[in-house]
C-alpha positions as CSV (number, residue, x, y, z in Angstrom):
1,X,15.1,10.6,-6.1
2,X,17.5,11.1,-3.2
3,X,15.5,11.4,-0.3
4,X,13.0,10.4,1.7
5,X,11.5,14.2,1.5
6,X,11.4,14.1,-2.5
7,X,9.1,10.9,-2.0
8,X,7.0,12.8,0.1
9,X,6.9,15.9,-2.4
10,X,6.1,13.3,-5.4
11,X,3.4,11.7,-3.5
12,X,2.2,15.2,-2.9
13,X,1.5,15.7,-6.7
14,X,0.1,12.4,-7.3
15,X,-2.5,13.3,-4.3
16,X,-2.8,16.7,-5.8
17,X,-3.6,15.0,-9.5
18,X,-6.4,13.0,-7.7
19,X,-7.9,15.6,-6.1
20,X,-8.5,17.3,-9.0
21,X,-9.4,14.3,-11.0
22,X,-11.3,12.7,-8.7
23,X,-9.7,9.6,-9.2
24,X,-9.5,6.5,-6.3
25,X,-5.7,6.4,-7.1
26,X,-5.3,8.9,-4.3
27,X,-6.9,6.9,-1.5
28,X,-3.9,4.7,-1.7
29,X,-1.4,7.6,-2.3
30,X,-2.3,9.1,0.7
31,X,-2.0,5.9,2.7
32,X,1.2,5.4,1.4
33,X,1.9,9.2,2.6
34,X,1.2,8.9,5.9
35,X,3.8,5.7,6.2
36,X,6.5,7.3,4.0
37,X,6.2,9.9,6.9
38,X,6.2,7.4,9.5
39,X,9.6,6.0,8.3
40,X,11.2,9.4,7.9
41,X,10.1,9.6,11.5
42,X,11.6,6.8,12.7
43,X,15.2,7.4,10.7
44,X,15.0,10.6,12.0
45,X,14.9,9.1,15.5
46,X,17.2,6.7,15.1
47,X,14.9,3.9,15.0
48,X,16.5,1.9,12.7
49,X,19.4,0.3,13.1
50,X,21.4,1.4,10.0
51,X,19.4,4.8,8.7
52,X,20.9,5.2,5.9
53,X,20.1,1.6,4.6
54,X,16.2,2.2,6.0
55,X,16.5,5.6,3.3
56,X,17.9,3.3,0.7
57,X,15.0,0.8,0.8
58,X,12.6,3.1,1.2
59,X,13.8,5.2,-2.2
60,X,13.8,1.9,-4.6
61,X,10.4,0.9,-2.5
62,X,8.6,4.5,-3.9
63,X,10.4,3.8,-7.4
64,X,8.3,0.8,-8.4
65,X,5.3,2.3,-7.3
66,X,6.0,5.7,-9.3
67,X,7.4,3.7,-12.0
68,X,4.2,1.4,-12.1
69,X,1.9,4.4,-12.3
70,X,3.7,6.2,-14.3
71,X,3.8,3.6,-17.0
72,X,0.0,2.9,-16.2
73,X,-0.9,6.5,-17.1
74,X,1.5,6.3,-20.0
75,X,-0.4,3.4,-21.5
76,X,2.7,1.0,-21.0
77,X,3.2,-2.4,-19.1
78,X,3.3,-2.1,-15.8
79,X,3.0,-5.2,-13.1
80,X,-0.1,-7.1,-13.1
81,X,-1.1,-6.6,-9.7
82,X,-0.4,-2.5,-10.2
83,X,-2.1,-2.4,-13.4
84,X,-5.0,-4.3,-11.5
85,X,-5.2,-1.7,-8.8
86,X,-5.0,0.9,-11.0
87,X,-7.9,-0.3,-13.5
88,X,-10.1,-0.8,-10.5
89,X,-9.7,3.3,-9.9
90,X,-12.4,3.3,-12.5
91,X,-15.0,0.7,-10.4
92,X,-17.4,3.2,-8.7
93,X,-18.6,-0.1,-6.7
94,X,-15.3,-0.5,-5.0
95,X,-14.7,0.5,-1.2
96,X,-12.8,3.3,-0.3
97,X,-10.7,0.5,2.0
98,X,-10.7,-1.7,-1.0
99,X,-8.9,0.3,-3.3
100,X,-6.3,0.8,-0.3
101,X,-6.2,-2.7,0.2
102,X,-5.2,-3.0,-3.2
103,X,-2.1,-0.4,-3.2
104,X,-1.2,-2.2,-0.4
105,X,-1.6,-5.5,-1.8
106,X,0.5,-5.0,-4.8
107,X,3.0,-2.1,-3.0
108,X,3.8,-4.7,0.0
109,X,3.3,-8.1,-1.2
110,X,5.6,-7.3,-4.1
111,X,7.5,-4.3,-4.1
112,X,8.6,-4.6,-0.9
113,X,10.1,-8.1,-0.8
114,X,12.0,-7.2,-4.2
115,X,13.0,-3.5,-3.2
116,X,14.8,-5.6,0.1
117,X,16.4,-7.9,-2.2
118,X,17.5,-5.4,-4.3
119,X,19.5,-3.2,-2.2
120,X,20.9,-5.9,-0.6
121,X,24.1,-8.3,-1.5
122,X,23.4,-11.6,-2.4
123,X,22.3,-14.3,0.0
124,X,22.6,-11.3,2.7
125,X,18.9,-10.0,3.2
126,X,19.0,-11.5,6.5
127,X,21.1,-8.6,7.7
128,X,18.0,-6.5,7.1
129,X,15.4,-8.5,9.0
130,X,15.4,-6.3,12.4
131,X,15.0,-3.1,10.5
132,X,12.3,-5.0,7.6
133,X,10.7,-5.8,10.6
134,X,11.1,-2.2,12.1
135,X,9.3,-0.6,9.1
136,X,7.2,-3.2,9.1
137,X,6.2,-1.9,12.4
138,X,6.0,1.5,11.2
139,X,3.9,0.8,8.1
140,X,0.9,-1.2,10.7
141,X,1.2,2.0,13.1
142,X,-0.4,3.7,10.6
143,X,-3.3,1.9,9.7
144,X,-5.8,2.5,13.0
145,X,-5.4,6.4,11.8
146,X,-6.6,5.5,8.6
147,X,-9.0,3.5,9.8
148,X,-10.1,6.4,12.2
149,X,-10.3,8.8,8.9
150,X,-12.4,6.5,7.2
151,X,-15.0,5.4,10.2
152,X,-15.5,9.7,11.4
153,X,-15.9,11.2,7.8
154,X,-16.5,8.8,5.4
155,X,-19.3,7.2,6.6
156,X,-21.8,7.0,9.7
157,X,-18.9,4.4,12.4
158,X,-22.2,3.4,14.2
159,X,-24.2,1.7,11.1
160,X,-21.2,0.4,9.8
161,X,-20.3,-1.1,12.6
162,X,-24.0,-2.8,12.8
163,X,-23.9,-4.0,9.2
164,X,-20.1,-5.3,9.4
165,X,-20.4,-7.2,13.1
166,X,-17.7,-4.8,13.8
167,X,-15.1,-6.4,10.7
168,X,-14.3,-3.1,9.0
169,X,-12.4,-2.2,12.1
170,X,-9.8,-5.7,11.7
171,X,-9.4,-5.4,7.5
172,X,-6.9,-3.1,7.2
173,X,-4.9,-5.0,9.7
174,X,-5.7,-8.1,8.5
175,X,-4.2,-6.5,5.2
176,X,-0.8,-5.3,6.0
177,X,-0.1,-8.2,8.5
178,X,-0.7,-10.8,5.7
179,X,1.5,-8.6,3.3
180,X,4.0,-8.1,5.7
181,X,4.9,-11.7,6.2
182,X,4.8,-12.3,2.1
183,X,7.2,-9.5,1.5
184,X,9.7,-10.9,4.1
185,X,9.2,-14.6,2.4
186,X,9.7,-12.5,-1.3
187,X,13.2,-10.7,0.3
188,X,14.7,-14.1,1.1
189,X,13.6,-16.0,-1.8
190,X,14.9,-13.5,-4.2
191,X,17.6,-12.8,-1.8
192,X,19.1,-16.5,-2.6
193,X,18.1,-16.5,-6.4
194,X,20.6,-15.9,-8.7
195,X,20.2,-13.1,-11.0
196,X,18.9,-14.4,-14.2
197,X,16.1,-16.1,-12.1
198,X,15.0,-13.5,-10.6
199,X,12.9,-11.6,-13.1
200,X,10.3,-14.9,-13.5
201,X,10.7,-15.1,-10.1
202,X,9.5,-12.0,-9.5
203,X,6.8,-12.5,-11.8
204,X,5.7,-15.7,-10.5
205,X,5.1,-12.9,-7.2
206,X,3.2,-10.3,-9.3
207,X,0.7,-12.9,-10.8
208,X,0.2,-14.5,-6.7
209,X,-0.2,-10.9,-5.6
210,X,-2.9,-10.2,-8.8
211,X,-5.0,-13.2,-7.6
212,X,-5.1,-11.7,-4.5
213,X,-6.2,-8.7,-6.0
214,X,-9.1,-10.1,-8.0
215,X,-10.2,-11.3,-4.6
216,X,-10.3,-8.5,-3.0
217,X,-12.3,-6.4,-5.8
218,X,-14.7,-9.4,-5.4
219,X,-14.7,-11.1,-2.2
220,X,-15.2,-14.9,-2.5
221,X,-16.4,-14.8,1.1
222,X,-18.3,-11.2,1.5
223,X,-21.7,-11.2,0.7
224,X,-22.5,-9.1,-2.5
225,X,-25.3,-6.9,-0.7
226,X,-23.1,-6.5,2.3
227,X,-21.0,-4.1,0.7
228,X,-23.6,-2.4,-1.4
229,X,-24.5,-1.4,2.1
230,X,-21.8,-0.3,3.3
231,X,-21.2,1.4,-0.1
232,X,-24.2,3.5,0.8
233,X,-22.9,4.7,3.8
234,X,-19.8,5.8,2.0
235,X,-19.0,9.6,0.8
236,X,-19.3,9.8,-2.7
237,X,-17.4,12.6,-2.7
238,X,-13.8,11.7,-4.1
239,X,-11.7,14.8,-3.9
240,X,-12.9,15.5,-0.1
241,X,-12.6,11.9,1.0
242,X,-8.7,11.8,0.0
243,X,-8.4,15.5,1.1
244,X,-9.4,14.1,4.9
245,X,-7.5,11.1,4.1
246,X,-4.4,13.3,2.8
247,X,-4.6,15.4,6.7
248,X,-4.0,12.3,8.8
249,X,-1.3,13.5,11.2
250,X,1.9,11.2,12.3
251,X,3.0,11.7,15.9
């Protein structure tokens, strides 16, 4: 892929394959949508300080997520966080904001520190930190939309909000502020890491990040019955959840 547009269009499919499927895998495709249009905003407007770098990072960023779910589909490896996330598309316990918080768990906590890394020369990530920090920006603008998407359509904001104490409404920013500082930490480390070390390195990340994810598919902290509730309150209705989620609007 060359551009930011042919992410979009490939993200498209994968939301379109869901749909019809009625697979979870699209809840986090069309979160990941809705930022990819975010950044093409902000290049577009000049946000960035170099552009063509923010397109750069953002290409090899959507390559190890297409690259992960193709091999997943394919029945080859893929990383252990991805291949977590992905499994948990057949849980029919799971939150719709917990397989989100997955994608975004194994697409920020890892792919994003090693995309930065990657593009960059070595020992110079640093160069990138105002725009990393930029998209980072970008990618959190986002999530009160999604949030918004989830609370009007997907189930009754009001009981929710009485069963939760109000916490649904912080976990998705909880979420990407967490991964955000990780992915920085994951661009420097790898950033100064010669390239032989890199790969274990970078697998040392993915097995963190799958942790993470077994925690969030079943939360040491969240009471069991808690989110059968809110479960309850939730659409069962796959193919129209991630067709609202799919029509969230960046302006």
């Amino acid at each position: 892929m060359k551009t930011i547009e042919e992410v979009i269009k490939k993200l498209d499919e994968i939301i379109a394959w869901s749909i019809t499927n009625k697979s979870p895998i699209g809840y986090f495709a069309c979160t990941y949508r809705s930022m990819t249009l975010a950044v093409l905003d902000g290049v577009k407007k000049k946000k960035f300080e170099d552009g063509n770098r923010m397109v750069t990072l953002d290409l090899a960023f959507a390559d190890r997520y297409f690259g992960a779910l193709e091999n997943y589909q394919n029945n080859k490896k893929c990383s252990n966080a991805w291949f977590t996330a992905f499994e948990a598309s057949k849980n029919k316990d799971l939150l719709i904001m917990q397989h989100i918080i997955l994608g975004i768990n194994a697409h920020i906590n890892l792919d994003l520190g090693v995309s930065a890394a990657a593009i960059m020369p070595y020992r110079k990530v640093n160069l990138l930190e105002n725009d990393f920090n930029k998209i980072n920006e970008v990618i959190a603008s986002i999530s009160q939309k999604v949030q918004d998407s989830l609370s009007k359509i997907c189930y009754p904001i009001e009981l929710v909000d009485q069963i939760s104490q109000g916490q649904d409404n912080i976990i998705l920013d909880f979420a990407i502020s967490k991964a955000r500082q990780t992915s920085w930490a994951t661009a420097i480390i790898l950033s100064n890491s010669i390239g032989f070390i890199r790969p274990s390195l970078i697998n040392m990340i993915d097995n963190a990040a799958t942790l993470i994810a077994r925690n969030i598919i079943i939360p040491a902290k969240t009471p069991p019955e808690l989110l059968k509730k809110m479960k309850s309150f939730e659409s069962s209705d796959v193919a129209k959840n991630i067709e609202i989620l799919s029509a969230i609007k960046i302006a």
